[in-house]
KEVOZA-857001 format. One record per residue (C-alpha): residue in one letter; residue number from 1; x, y, z. Coordinates in steps of 0.2 Angstrom, whole numbers, always signed. Example, Ala and Ser with C-alpha at 12.3 -4.5 7.8 and 13.67 -1.06 7.14 Angstrom:
! residues 2
+------+-----+-------+-------+-------+
: rest :  nr :     x :     y :     z :
+------+-----+-------+-------+-------+
:    A :   1 :   +62 :   -22 :   +39 :
:    S :   2 :   +68 :    -5 :   +36 :
+------+-----+-------+-------+-------+
! end
This chain:
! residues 200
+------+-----+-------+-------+-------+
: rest :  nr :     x :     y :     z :
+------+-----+-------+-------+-------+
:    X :   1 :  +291 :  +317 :  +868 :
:    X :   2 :  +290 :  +309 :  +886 :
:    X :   3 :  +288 :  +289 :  +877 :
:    X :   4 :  +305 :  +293 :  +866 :
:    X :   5 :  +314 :  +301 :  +881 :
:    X :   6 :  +311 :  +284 :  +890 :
:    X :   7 :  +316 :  +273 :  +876 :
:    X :   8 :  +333 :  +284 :  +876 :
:    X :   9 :  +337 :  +282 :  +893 :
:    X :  10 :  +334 :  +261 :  +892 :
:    X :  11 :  +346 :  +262 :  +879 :
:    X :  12 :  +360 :  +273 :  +893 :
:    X :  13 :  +359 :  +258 :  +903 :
:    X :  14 :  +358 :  +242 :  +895 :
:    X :  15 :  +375 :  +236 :  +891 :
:    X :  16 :  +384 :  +241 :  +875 :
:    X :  17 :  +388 :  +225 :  +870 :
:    X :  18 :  +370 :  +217 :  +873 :
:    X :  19 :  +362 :  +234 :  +864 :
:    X :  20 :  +375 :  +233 :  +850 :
:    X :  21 :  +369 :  +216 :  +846 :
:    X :  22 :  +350 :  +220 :  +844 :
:    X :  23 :  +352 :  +237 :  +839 :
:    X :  24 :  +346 :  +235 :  +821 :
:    X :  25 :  +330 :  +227 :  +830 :
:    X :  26 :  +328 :  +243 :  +842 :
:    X :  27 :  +330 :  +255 :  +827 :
:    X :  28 :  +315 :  +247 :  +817 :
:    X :  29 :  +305 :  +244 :  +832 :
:    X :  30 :  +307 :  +262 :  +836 :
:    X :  31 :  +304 :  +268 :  +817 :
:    X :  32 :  +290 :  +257 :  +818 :
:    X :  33 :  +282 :  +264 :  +836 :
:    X :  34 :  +284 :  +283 :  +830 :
:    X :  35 :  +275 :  +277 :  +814 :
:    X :  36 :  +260 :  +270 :  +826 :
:    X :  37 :  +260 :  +284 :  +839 :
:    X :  38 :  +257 :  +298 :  +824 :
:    X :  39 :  +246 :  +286 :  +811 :
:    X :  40 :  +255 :  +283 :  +799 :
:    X :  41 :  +255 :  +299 :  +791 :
:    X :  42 :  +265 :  +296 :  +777 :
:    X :  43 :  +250 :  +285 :  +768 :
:    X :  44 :  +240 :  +300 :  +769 :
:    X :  45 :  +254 :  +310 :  +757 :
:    X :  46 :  +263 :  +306 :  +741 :
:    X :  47 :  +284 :  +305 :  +747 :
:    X :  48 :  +299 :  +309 :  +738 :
:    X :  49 :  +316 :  +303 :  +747 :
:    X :  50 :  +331 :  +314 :  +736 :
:    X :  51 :  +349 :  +303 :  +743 :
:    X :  52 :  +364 :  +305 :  +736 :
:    X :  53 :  +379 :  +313 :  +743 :
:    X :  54 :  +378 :  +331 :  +736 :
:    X :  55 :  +366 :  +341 :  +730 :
:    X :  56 :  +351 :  +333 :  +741 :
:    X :  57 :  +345 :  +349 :  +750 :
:    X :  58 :  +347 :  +359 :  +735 :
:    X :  59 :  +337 :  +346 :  +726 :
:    X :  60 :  +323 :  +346 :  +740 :
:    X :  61 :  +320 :  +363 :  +739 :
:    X :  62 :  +318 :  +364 :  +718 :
:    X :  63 :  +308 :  +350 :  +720 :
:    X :  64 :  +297 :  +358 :  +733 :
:    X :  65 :  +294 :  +375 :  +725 :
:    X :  66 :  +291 :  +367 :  +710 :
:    X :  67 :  +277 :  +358 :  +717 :
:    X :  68 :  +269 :  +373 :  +726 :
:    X :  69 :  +271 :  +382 :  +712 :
:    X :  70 :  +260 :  +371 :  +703 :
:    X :  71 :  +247 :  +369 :  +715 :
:    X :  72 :  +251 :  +356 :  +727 :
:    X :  73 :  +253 :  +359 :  +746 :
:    X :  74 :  +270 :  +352 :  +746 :
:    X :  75 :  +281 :  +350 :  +766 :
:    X :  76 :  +298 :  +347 :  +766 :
:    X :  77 :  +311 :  +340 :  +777 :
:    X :  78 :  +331 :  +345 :  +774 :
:    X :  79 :  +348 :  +347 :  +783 :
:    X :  80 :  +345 :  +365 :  +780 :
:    X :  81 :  +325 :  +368 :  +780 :
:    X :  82 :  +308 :  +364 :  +782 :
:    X :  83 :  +293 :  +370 :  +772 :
:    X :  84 :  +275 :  +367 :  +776 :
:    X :  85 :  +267 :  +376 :  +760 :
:    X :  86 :  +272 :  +393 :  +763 :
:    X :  87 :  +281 :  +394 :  +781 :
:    X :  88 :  +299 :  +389 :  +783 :
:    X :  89 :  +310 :  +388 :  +796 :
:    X :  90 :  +329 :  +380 :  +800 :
:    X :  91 :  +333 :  +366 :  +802 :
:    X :  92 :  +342 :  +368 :  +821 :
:    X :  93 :  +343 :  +349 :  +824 :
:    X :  94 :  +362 :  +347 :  +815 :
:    X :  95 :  +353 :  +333 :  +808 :
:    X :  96 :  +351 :  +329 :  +788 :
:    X :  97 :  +336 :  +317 :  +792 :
:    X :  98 :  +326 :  +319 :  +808 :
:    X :  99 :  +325 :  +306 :  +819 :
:    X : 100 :  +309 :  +296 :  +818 :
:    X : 101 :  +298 :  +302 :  +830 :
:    X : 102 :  +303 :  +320 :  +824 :
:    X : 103 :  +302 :  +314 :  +806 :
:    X : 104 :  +284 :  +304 :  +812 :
:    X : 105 :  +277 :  +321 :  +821 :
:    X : 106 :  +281 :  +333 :  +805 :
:    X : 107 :  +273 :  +322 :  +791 :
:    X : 108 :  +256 :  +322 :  +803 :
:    X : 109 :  +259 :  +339 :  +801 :
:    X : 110 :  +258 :  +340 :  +784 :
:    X : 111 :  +242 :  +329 :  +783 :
:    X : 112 :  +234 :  +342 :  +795 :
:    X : 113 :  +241 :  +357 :  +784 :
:    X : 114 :  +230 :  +348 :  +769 :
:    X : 115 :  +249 :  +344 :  +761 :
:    X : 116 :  +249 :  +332 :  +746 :
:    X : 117 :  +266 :  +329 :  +746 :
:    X : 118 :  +284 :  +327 :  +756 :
:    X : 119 :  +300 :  +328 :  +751 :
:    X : 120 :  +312 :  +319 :  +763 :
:    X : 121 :  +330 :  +321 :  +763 :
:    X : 122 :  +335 :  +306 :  +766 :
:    X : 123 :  +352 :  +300 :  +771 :
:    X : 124 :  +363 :  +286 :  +774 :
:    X : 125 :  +363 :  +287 :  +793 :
:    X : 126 :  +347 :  +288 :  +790 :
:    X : 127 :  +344 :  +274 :  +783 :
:    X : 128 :  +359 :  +263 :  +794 :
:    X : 129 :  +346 :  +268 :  +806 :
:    X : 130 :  +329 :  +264 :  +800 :
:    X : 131 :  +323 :  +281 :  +801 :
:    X : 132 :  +316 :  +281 :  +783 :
:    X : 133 :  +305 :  +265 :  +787 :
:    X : 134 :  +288 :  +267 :  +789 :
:    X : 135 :  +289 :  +281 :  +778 :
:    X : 136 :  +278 :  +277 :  +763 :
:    X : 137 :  +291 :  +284 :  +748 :
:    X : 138 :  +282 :  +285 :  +731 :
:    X : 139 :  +298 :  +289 :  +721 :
:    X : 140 :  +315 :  +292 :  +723 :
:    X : 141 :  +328 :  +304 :  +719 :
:    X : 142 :  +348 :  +299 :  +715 :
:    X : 143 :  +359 :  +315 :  +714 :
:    X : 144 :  +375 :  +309 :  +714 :
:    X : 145 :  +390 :  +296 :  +725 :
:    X : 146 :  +406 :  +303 :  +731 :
:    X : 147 :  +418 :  +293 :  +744 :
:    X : 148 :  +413 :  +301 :  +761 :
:    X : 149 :  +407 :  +293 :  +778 :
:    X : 150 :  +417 :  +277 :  +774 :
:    X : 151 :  +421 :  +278 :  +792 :
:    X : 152 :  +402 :  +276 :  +797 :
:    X : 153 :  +398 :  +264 :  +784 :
:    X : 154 :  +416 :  +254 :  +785 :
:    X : 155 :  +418 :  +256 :  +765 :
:    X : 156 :  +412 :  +261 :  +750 :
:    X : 157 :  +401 :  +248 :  +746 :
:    X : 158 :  +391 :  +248 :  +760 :
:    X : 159 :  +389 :  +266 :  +758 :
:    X : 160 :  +382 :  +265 :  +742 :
:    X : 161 :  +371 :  +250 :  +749 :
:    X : 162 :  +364 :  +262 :  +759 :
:    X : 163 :  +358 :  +273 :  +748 :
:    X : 164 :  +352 :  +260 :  +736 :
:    X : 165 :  +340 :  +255 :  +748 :
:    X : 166 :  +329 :  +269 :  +748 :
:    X : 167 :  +327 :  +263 :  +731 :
:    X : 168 :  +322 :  +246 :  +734 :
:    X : 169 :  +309 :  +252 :  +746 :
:    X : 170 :  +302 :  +263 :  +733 :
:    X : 171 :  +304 :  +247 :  +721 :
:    X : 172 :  +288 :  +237 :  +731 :
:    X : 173 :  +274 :  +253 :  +728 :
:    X : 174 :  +263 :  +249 :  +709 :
:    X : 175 :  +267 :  +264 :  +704 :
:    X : 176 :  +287 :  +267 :  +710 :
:    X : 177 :  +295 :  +283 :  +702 :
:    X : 178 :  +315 :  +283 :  +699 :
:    X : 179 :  +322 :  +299 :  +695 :
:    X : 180 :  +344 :  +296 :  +690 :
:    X : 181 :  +359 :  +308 :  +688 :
:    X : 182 :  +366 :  +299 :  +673 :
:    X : 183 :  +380 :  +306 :  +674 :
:    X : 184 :  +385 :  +299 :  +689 :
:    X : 185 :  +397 :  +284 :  +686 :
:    X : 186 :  +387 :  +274 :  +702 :
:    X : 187 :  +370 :  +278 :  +691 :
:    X : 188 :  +370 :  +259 :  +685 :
:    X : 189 :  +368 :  +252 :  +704 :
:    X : 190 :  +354 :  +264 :  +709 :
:    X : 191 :  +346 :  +257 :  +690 :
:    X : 192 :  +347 :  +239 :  +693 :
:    X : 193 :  +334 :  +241 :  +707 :
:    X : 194 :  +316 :  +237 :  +695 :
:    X : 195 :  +306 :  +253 :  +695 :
:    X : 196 :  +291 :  +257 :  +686 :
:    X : 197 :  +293 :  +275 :  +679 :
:    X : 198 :  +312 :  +280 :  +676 :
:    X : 199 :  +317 :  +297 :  +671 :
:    X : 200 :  +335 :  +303 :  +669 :
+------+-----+-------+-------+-------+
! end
């Protein structure tokens, strides 16, 4: 993608302090373009975001076969895999949540593929990043919190912020789907968020 090249390299030379500073502004401004430039493909397909901090690509893929299994055209995004119906194919990006224009690119793929839903793997660097936004989640999945990339997020709580905001997204559809482990002793945070439809 020559237009993303060309954001990537402004970003190399303006100063780190000055890019530091409106980097939340260049992250959903980009999330936003690689939304335009493919056409909002995500409105076209019923999403499911699975975060958590095990669990999520494991999750993904049940989730996925279940869903082909039953009839729907289901494509899938993961640190591991991607499916599109019945092709699969690595993950070689060492990343557990593409970035956007990636992320934009594959969900017009599953449009074109007569998909009906996609499940997103969705992460907290992710979402530091506003690589889920203008995703267009229908319901979301909360595997489970343990203590890891504190470093990243500088704490626990802001960790589990994180993730809660793929929840608060889903929160602003009619008809938002929550789906808890309530085993999970975080579980209360993740409810707290008003969702339509809960099942645990």
């Amino acid at each position: 993608m020559n237009l993303e090249k060309f954001l990537n390299f402004g970003r190399k030379i303006i100063p780190k302090p000055i890019f530091k500073f409106f980097q939340p502004a260049y992250h959903f401004s980009l999330a936003g373009l690689a939304a335009f430039w493919y056409g909002f493909p995500s409105r076209k397909l019923k999403v499911i975001g699975v975060t958590g901090t095990k669990g999520k690509t494991t999750t993904c893929n049940l989730i996925t076969d279940i869903l082909n299994y039953s009839g729907f055209k289901t494509g899938m995004m993961s640190t591991v895999n991607f499916k599109l119906g019945d092709k699969e194919w690595t993950n070689q990006s060492k990343q557990t949540m593409l970035g956007r224009f990636q992320s934009q690119n594959l969900l017009r793929q599953m449009v074109k593929e007569g998909c009906q839903y996609a499940v997103v793997e969705t992460s907290s660097e992710g979402i530091l990043q506003y690589r889920h936004s203008f995703i267009d989640y229908s319901a979301a999945v909360f595997t489970n919190l343990t203590p890891e990339h504190l470093e990243r997020h500088a704490g626990f709580f802001n960790y589990r912020t994180a993730k809660i905001k793929l929840f608060e997204k889903v929160a602003k559809k009619k008809d938002s789907i929550g789906v808890y482990n309530l085993d999970d002793e975080n579980v209360g945070y993740f409810l707290a968020i008003p969702i339509k439809e809960r099942y645990g």
